[in-house]
CHARMM-style PDB file with segment names, atoms N, HN, CA, C and O in Angstrom:
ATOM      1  N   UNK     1      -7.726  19.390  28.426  1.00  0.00      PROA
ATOM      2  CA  UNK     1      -8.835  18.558  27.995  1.00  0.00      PROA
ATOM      3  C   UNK     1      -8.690  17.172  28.635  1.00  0.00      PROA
ATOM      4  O   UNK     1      -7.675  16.489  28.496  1.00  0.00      PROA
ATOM      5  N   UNK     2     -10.009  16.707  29.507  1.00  0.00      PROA
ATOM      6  HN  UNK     2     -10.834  17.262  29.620  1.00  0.00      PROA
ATOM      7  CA  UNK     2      -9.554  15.640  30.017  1.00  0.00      PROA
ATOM      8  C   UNK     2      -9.423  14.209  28.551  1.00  0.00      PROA
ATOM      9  O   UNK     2      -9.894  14.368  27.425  1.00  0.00      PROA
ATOM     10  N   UNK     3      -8.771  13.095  28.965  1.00  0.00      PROA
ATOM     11  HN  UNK     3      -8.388  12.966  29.880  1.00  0.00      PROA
ATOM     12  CA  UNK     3      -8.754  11.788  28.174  1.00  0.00      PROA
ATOM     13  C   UNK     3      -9.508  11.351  27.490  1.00  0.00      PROA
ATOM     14  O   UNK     3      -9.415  10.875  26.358  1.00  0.00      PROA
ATOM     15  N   UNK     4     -10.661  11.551  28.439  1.00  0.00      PROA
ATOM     16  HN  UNK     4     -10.737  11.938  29.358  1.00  0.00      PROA
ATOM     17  CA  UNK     4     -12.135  10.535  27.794  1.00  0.00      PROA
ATOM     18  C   UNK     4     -12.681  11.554  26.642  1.00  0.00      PROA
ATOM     19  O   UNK     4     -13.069  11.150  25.546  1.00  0.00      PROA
ATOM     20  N   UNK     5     -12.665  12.732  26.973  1.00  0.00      PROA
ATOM     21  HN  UNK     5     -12.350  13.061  27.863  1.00  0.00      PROA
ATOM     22  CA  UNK     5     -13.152  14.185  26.196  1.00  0.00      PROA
ATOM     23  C   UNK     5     -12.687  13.799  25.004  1.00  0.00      PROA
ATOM     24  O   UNK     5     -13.489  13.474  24.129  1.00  0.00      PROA
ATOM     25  N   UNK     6     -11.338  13.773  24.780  1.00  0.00      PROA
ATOM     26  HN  UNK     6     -10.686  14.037  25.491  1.00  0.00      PROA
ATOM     27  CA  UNK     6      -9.839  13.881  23.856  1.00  0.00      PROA
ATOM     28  C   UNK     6     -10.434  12.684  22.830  1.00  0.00      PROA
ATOM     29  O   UNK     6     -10.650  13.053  21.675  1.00  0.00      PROA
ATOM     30  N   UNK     7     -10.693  11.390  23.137  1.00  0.00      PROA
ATOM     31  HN  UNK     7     -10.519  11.090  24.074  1.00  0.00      PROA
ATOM     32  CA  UNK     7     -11.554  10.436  22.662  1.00  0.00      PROA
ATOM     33  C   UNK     7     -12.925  10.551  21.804  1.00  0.00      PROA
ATOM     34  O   UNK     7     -13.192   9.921  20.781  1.00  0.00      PROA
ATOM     35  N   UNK     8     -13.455  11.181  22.242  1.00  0.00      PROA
ATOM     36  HN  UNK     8     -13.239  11.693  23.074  1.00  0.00      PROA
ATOM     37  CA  UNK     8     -14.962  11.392  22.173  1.00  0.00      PROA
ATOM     38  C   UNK     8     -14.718  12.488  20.726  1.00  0.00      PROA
ATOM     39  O   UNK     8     -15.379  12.317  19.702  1.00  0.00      PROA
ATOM     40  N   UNK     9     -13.834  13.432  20.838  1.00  0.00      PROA
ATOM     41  HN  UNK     9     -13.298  13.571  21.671  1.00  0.00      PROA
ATOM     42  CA  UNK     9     -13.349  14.554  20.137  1.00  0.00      PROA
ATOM     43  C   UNK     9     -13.104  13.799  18.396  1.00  0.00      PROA
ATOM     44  O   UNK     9     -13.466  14.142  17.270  1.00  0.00      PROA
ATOM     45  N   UNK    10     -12.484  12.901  18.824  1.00  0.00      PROA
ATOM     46  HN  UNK    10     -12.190  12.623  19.739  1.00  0.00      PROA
ATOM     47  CA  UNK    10     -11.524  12.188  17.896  1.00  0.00      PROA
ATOM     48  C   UNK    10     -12.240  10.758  17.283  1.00  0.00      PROA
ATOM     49  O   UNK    10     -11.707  10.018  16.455  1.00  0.00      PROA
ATOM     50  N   UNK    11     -13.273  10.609  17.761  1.00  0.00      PROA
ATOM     51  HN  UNK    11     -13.705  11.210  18.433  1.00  0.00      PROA
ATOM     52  CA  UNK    11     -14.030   9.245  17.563  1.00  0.00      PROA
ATOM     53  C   UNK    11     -14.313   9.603  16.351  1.00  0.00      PROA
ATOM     54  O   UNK    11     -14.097  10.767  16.014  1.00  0.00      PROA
ATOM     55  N   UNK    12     -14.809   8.754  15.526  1.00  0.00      PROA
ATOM     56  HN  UNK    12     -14.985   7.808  15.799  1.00  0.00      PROA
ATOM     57  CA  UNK    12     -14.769   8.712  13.916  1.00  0.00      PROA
ATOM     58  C   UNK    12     -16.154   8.658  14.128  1.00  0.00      PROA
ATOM     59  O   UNK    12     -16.468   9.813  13.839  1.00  0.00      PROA
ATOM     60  N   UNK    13     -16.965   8.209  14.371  1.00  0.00      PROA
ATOM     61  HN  UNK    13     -16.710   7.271  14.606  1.00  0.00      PROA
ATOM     62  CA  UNK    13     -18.351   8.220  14.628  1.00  0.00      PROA
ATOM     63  C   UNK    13     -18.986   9.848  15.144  1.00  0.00      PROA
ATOM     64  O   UNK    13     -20.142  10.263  15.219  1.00  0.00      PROA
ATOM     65  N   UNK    14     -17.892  10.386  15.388  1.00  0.00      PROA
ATOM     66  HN  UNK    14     -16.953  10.049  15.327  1.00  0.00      PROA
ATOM     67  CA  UNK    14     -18.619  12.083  16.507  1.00  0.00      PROA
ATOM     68  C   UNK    14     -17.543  12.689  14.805  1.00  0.00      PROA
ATOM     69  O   UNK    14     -18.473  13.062  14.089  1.00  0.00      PROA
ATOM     70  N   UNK    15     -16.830  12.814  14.352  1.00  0.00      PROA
ATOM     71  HN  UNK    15     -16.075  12.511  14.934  1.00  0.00      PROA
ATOM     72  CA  UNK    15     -16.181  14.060  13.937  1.00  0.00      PROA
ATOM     73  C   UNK    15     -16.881  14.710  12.994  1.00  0.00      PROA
ATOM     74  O   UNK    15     -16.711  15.926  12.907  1.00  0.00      PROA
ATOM     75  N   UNK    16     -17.787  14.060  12.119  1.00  0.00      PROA
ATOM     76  HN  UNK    16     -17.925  13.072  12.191  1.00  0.00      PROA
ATOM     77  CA  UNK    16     -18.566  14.958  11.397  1.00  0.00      PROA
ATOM     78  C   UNK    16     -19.320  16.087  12.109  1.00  0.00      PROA
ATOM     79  O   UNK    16     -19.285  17.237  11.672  1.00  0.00      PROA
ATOM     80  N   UNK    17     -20.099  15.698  13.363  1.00  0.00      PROA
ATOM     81  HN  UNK    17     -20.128  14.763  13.717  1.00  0.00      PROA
ATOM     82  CA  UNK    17     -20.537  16.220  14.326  1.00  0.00      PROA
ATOM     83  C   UNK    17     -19.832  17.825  14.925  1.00  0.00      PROA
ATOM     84  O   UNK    17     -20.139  19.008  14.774  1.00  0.00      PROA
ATOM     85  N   UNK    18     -18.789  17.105  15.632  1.00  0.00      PROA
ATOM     86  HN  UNK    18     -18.540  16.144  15.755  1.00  0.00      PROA
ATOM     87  CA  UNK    18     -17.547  17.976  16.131  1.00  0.00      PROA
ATOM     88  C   UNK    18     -17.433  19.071  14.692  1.00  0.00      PROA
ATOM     89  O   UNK    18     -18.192  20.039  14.723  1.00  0.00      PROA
ATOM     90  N   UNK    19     -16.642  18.946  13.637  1.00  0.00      PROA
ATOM     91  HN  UNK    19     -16.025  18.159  13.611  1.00  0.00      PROA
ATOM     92  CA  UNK    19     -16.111  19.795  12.975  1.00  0.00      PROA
ATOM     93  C   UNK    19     -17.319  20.919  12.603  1.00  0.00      PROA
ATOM     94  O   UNK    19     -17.068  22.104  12.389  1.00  0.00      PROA
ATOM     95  N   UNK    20     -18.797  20.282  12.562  1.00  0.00      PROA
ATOM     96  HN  UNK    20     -19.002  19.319  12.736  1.00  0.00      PROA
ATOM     97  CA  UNK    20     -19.707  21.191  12.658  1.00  0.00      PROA
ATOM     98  C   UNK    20     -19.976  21.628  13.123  1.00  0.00      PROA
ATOM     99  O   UNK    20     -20.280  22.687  12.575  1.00  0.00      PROA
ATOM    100  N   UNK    21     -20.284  21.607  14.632  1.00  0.00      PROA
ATOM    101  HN  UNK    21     -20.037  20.747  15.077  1.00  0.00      PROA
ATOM    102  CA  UNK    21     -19.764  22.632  15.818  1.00  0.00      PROA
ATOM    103  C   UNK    21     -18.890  22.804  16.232  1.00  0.00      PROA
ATOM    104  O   UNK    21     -18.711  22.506  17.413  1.00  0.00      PROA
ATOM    105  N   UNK    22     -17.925  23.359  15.491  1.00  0.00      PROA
ATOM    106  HN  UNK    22     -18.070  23.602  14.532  1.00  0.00      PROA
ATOM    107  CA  UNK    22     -16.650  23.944  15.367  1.00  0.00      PROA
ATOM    108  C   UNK    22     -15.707  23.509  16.996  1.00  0.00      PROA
ATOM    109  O   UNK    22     -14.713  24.056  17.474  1.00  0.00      PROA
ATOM    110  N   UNK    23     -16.411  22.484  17.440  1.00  0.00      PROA
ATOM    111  HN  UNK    23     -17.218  22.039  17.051  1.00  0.00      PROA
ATOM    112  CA  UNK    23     -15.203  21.623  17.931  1.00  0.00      PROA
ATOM    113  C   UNK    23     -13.796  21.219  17.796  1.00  0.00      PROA
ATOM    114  O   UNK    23     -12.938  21.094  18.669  1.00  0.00      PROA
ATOM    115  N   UNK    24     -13.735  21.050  16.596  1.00  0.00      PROA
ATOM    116  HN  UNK    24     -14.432  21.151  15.886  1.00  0.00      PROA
ATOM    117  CA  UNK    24     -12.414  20.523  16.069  1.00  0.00      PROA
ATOM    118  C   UNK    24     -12.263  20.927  14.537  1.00  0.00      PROA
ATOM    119  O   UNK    24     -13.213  20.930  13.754  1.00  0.00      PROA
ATOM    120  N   UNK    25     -10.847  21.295  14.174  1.00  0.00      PROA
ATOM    121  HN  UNK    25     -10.076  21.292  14.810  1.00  0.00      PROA
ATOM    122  CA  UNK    25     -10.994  21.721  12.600  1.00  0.00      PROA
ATOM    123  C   UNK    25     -10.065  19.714  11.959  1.00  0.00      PROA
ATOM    124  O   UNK    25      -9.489  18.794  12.540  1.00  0.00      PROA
ATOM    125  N   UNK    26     -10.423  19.990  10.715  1.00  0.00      PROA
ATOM    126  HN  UNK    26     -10.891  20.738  10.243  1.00  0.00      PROA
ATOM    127  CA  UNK    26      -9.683  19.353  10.077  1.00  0.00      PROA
ATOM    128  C   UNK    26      -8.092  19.337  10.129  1.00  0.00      PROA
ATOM    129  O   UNK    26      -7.561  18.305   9.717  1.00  0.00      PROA
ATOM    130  N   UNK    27      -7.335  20.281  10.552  1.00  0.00      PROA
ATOM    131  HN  UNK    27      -7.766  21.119  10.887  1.00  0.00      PROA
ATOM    132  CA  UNK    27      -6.353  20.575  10.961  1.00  0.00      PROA
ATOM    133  C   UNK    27      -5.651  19.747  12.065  1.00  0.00      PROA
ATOM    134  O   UNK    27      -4.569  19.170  12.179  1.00  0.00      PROA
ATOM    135  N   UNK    28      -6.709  19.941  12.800  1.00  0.00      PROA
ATOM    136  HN  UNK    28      -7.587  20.410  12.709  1.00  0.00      PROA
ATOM    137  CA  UNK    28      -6.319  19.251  13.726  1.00  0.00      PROA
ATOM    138  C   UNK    28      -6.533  17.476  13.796  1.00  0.00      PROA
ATOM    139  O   UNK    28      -5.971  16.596  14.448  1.00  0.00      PROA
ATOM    140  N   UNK    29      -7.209  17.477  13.171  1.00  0.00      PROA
ATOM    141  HN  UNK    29      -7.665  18.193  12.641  1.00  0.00      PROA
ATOM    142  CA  UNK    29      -8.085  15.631  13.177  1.00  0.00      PROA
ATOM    143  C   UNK    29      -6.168  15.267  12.094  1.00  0.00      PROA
ATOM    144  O   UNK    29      -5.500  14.233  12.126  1.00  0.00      PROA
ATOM    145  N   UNK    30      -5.935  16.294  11.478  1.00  0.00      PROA
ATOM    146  HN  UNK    30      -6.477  17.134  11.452  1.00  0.00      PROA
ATOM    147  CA  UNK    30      -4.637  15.420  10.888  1.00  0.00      PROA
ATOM    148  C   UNK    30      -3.377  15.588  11.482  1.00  0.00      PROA
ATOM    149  O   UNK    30      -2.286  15.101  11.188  1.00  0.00      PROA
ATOM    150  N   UNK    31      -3.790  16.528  12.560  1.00  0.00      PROA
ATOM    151  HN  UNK    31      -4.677  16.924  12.799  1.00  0.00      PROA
ATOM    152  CA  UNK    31      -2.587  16.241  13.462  1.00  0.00      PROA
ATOM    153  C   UNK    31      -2.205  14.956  14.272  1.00  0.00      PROA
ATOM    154  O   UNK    31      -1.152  14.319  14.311  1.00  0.00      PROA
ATOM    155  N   UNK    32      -3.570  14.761  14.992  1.00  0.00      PROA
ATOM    156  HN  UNK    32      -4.425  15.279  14.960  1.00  0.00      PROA
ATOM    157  CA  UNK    32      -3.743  13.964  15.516  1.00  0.00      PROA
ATOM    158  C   UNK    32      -3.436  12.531  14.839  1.00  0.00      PROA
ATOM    159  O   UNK    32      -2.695  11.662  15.300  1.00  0.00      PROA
ATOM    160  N   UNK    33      -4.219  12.482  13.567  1.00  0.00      PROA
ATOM    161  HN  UNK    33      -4.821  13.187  13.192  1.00  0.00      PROA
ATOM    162  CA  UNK    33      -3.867  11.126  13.222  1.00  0.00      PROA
ATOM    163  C   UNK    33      -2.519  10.910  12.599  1.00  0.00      PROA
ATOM    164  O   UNK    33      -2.289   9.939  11.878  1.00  0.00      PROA
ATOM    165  N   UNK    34      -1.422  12.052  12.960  1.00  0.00      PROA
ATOM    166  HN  UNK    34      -1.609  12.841  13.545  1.00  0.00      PROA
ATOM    167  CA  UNK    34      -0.149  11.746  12.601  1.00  0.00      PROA
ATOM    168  C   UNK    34       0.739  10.984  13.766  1.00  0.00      PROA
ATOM    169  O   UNK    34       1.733  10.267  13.643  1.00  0.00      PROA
ATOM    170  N   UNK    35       0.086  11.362  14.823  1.00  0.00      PROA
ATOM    171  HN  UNK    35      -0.721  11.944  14.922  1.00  0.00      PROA
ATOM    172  CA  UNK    35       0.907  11.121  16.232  1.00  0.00      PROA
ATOM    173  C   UNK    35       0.387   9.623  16.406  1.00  0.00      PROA
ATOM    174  O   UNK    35       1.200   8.914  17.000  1.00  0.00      PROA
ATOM    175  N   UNK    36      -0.974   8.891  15.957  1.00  0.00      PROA
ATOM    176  HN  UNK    36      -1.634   9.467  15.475  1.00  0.00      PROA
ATOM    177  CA  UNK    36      -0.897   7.057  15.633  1.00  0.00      PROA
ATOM    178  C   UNK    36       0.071   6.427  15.443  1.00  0.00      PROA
ATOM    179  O   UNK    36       0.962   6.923  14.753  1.00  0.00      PROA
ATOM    180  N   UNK    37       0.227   5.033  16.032  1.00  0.00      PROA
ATOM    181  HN  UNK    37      -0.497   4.630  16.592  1.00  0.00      PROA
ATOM    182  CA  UNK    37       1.477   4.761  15.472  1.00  0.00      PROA
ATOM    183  C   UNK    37       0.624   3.761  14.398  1.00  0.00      PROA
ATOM    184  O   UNK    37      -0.492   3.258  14.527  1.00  0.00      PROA
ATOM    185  N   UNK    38       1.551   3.683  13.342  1.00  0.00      PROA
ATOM    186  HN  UNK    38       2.457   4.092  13.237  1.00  0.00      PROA
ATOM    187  CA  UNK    38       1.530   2.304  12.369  1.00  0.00      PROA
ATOM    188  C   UNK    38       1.344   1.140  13.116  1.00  0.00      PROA
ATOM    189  O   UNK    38       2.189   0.878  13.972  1.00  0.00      PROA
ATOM    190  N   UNK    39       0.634   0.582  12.991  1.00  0.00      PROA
ATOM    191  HN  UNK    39      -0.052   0.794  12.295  1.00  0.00      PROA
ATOM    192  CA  UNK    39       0.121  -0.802  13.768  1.00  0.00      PROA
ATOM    193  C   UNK    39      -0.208  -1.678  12.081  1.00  0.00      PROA
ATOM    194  O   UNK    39      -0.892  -2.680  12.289  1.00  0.00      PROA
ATOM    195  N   UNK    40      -0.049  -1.591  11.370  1.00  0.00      PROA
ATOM    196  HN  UNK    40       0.507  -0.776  11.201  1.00  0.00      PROA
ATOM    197  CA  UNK    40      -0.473  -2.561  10.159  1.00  0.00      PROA
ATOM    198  C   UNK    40       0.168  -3.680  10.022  1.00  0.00      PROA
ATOM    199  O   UNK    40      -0.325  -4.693   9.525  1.00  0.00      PROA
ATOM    200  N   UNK    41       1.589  -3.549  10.558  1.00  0.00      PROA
ATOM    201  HN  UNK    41       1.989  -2.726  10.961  1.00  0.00      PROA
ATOM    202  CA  UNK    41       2.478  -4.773  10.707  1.00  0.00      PROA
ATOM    203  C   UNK    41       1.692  -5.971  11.896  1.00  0.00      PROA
ATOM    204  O   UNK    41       2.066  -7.126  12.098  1.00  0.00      PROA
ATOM    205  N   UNK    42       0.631  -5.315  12.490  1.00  0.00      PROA
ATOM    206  HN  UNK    42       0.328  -4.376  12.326  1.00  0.00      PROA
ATOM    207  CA  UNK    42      -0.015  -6.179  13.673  1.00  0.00      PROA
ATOM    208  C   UNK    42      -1.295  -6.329  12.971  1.00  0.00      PROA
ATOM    209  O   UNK    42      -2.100  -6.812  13.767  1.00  0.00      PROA
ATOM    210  N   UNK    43      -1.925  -6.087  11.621  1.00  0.00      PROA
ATOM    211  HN  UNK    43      -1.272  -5.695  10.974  1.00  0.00      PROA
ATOM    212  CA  UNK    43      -3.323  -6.801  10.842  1.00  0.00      PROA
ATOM    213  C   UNK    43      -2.975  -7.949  10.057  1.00  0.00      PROA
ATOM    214  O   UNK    43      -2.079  -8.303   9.291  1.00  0.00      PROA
ATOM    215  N   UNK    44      -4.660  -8.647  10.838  1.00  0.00      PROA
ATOM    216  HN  UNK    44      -5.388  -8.359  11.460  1.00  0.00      PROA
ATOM    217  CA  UNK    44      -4.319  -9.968  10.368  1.00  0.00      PROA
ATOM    218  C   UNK    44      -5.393  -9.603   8.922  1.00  0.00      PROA
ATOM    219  O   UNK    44      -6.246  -8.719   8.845  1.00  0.00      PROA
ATOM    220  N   UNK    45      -4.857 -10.960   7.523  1.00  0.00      PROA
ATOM    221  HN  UNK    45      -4.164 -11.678   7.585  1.00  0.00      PROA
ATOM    222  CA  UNK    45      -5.810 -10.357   6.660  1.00  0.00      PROA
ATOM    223  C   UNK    45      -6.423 -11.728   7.063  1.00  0.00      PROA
ATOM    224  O   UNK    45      -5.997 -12.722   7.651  1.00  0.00      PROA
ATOM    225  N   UNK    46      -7.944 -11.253   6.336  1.00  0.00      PROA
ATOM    226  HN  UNK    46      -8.290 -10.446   5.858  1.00  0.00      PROA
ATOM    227  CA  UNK    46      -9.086 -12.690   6.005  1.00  0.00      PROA
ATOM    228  C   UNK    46      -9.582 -12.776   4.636  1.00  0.00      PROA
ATOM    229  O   UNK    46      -9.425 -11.973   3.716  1.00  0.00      PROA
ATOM    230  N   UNK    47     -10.367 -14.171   4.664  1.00  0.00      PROA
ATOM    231  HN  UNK    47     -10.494 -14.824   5.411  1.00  0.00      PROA
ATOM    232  CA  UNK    47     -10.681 -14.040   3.165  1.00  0.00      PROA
ATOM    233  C   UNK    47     -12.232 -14.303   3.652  1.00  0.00      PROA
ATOM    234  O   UNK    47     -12.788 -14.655   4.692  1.00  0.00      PROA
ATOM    235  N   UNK    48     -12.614 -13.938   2.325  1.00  0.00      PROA
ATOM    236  HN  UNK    48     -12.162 -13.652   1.480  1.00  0.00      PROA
ATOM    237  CA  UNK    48     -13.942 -13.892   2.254  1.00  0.00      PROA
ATOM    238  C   UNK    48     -14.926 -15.024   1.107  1.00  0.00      PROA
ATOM    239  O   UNK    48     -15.246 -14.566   0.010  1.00  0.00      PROA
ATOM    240  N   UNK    49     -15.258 -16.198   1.414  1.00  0.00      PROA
ATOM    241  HN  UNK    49     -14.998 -16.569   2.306  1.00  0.00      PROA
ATOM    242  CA  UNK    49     -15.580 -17.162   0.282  1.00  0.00      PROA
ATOM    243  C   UNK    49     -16.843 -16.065  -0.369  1.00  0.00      PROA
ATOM    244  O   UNK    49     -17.519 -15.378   0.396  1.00  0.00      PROA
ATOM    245  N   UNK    50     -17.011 -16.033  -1.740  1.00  0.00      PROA
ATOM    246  HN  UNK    50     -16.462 -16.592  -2.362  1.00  0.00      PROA
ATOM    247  CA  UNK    50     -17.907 -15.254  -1.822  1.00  0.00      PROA
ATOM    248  C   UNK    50     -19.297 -15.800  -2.100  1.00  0.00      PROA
ATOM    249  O   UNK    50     -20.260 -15.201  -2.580  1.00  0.00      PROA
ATOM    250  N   UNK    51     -19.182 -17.305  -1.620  1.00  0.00      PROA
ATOM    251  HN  UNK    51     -18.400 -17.792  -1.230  1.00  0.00      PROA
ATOM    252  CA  UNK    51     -20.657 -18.544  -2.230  1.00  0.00      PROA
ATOM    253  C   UNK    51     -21.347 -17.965  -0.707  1.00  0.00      PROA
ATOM    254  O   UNK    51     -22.554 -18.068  -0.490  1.00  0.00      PROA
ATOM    255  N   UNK    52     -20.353 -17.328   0.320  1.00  0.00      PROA
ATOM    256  HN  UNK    52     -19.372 -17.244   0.144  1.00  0.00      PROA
ATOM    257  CA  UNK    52     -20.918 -17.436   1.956  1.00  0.00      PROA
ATOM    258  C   UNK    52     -21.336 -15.791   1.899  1.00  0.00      PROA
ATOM    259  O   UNK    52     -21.634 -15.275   2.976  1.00  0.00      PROA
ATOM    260  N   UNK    53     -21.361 -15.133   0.939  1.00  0.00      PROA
ATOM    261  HN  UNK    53     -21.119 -15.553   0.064  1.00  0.00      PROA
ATOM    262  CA  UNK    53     -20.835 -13.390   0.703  1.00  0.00      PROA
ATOM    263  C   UNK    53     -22.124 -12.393   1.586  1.00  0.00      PROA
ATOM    264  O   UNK    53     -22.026 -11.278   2.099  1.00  0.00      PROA
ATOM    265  N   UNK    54     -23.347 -13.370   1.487  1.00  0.00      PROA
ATOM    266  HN  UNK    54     -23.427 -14.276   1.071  1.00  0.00      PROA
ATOM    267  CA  UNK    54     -24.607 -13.106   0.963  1.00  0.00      PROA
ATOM    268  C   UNK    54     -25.623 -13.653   2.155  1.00  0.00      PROA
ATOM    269  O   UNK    54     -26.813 -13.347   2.226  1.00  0.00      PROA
ATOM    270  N   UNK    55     -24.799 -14.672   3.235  1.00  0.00      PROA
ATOM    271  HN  UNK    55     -23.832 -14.921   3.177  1.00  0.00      PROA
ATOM    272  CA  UNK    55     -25.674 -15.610   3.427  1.00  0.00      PROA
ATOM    273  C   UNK    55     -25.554 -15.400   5.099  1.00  0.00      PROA
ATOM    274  O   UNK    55     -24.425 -15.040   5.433  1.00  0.00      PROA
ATOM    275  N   UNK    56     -26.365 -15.535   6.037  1.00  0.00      PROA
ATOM    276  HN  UNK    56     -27.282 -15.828   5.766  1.00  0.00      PROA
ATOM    277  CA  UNK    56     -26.945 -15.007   7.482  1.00  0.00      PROA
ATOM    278  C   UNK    56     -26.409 -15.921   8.251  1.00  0.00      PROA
ATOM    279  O   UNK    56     -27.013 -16.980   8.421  1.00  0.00      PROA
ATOM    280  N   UNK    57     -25.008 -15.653   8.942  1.00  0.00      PROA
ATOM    281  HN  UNK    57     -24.517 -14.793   8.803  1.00  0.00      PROA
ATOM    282  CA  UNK    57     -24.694 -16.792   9.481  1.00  0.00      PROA
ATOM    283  C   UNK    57     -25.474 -17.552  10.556  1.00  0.00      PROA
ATOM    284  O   UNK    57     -25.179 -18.712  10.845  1.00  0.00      PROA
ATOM    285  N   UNK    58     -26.358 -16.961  11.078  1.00  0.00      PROA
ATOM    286  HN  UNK    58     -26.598 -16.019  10.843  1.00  0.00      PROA
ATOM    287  CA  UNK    58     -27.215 -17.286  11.962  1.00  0.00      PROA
ATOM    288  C   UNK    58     -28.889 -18.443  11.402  1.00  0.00      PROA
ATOM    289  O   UNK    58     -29.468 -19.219  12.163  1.00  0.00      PROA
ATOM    290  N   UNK    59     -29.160 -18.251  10.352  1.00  0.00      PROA
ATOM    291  HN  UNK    59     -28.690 -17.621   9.734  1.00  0.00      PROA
ATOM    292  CA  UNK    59     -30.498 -18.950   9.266  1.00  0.00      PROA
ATOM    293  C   UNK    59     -29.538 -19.971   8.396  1.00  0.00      PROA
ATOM    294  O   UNK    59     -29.964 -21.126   8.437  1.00  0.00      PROA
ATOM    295  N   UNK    60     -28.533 -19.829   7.745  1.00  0.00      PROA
ATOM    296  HN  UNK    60     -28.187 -18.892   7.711  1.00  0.00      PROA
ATOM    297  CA  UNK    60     -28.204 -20.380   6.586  1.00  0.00      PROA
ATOM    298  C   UNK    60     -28.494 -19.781   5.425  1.00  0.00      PROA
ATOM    299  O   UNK    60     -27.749 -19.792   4.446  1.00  0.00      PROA
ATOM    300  N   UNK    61     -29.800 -19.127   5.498  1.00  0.00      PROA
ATOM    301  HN  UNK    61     -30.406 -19.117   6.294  1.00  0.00      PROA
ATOM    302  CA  UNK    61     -30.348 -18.442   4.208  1.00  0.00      PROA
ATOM    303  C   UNK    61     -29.716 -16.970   3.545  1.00  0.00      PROA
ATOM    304  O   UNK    61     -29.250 -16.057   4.226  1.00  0.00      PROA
ATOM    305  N   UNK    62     -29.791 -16.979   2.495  1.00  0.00      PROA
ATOM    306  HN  UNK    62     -30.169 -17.720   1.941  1.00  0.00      PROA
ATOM    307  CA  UNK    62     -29.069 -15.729   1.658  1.00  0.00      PROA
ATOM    308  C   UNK    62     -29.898 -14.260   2.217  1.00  0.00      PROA
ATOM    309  O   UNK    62     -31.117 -14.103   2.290  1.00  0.00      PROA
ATOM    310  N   UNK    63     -29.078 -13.512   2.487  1.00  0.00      PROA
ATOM    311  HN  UNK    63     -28.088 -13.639   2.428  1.00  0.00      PROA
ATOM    312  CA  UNK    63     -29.602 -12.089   3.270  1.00  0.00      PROA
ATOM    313  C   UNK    63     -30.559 -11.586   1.853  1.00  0.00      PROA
ATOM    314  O   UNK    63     -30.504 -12.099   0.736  1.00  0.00      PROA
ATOM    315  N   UNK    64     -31.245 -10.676   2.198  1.00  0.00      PROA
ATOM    316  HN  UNK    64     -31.289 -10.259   3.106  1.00  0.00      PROA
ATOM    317  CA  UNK    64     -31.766  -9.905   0.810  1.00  0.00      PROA
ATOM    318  C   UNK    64     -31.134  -8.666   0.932  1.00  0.00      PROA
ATOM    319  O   UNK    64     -31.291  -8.021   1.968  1.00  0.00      PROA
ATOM    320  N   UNK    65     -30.354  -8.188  -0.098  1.00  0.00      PROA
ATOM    321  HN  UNK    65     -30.226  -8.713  -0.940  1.00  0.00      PROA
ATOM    322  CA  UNK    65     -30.421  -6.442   0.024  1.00  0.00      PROA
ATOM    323  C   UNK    65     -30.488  -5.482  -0.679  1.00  0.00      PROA
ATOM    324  OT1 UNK    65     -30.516  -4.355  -0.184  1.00  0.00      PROA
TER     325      UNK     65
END
C-alpha cells in the first residue's frame, strides 16, 4: 500500500467511510493507533476566558448559536 493511500485509509475524517466499504476493519484502525507514539508530553494546554467563549474574533460581537 503506497504512503499517501496508508494516510487517506487512516484519516479520521475518511474512516467512517472506509470501515463501510469494508476498507478497513476496526481491528485494524486499533492496530494502527497502537504503533503512535505518545506525543502528549509535547501538548501545550490553553485557557479559554469564557466572557470571550461566545464572541467572533473577527466583529467583536457575540456569535449566535
Amino acid at each position: 500500500m503506497k504512503s499517501f493511500d496508508k494516510i487517506l485509509l487512516f484519516d479520521s475524517r475518511m474512516l467512517q467511510r472506509n470501515i463501510k466499504d469494508g476498507k478497513i476493519t476496526n481491528t485494524e484502525i486499533n492496530k494502527y493507533l497502537a504503533t503512535l507514539p505518545d506525543r502528549s508530553s509535547e501538548a501545550e494546554s490553553i485557557s479559554i476566558d469564557s466572557d470571550e467563549e461566545n464572541e467572533c474574533p473577527e466583529t467583536g460581537k457575540e456569535s449566535a448559536e
